[in-house]
Structures are given as C-alpha cells and as structure tokens.
C-alpha positions in Angstrom: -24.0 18.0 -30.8 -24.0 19.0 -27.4 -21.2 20.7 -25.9 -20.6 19.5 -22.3 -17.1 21.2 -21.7 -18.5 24.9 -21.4 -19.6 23.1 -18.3 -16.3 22.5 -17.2 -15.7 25.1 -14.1 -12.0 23.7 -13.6 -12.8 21.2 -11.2 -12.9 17.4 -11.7 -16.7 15.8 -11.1 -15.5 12.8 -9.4 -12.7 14.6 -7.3 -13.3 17.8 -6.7 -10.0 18.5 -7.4 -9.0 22.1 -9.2 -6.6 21.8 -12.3 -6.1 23.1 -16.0 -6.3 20.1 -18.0 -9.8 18.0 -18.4 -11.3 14.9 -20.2 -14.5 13.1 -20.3 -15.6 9.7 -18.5 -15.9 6.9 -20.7 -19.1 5.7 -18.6 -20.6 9.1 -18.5 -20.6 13.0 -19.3 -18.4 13.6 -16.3 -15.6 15.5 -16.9 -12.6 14.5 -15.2 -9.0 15.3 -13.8 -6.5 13.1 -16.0 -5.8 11.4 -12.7 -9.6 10.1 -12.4 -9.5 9.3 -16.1 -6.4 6.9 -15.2 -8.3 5.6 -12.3 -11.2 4.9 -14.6 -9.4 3.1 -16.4 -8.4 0.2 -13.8 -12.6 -0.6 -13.6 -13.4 -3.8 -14.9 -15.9 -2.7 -17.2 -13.4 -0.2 -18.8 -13.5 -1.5 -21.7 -16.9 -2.5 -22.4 -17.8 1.2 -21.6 -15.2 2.5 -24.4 -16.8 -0.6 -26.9 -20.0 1.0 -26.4 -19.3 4.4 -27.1 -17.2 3.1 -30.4 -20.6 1.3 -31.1 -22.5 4.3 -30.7 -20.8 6.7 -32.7 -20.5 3.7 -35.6 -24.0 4.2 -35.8 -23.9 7.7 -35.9 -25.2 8.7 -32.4 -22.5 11.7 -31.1 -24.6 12.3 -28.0 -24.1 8.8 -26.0 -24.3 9.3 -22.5 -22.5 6.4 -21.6 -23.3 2.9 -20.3 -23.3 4.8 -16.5 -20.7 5.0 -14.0 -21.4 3.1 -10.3 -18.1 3.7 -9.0 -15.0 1.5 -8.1 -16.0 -1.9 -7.1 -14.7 -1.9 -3.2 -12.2 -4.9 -2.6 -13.7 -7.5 -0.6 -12.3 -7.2 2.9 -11.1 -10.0 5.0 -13.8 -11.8 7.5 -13.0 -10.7 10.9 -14.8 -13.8 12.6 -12.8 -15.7 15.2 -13.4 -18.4 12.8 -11.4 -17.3 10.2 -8.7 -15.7 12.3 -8.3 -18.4 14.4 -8.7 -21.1 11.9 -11.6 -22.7 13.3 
C-alpha cells in the first residue's frame, strides 16, 4: 500500500492553507485541510466518488486513485443582456 501522507508537508493541496490536522479527497490523493474536505463534500458527485472507492476496496484494490477531482461546478451567473434586465 502506498503511503501518501509522508507527503503531507502541513499544507492543504487545494488551499494552500497551513494547519495540523489533514485528510484525504474522496475524488483523489489530495490531501486536504478539514475545511476543503467539508467543501468537498457539497460537490454533486460526492457521493458517487465515496461509492466508488467503497467499490474499490470491496474488490480488494487499496490503491484507488479516485474517480478525479475537476473542481466546484461554478454557479451559473445571471445574463446581463438588456434583454433579460429589461424584460424584453
């Protein structure tokens, strides 16, 4: 098994941000702040990420790399068109 955490050099992957306490992505090998791993957990694929690791490790593989992370979907801002401020 491979041991991705002696990796760990106190700083979150996704962040960047410095603190004592760590845990990995459910999409990938990333290891992450505890605030990211909340974060994560708000992405709509959430849970098909954390079914597919459970799959995984049912069939014995302890070195899934995850289904891949692609960020946060960005929310769909609102058309500025004259059209749709104006109604028209």
């Amino acid at each position: 098994m491979i041991d991705l955490t002696r990796n760990w050099t106190g700083r979150c992957y996704r962040c960047g941000k410095k603190v004592l306490n760590h845990t990995m992505s459910q999409f990938n090998t990333d290891l992450l702040c505890l605030g990211c791993a909340d974060d994560e957990k708000r992405h709509p694929d959430y849970s098909k990420a954390v079914n597919a690791e459970r799959d995984a490790l049912k069939q014995g593989n302890f070195n899934f790399p995850g289904i891949g992370w692609t960020g946060m979907p960005k929310p769909v801002a609102p058309s500025d068109s004259p059209a749709d401020i104006f109604g028209g």
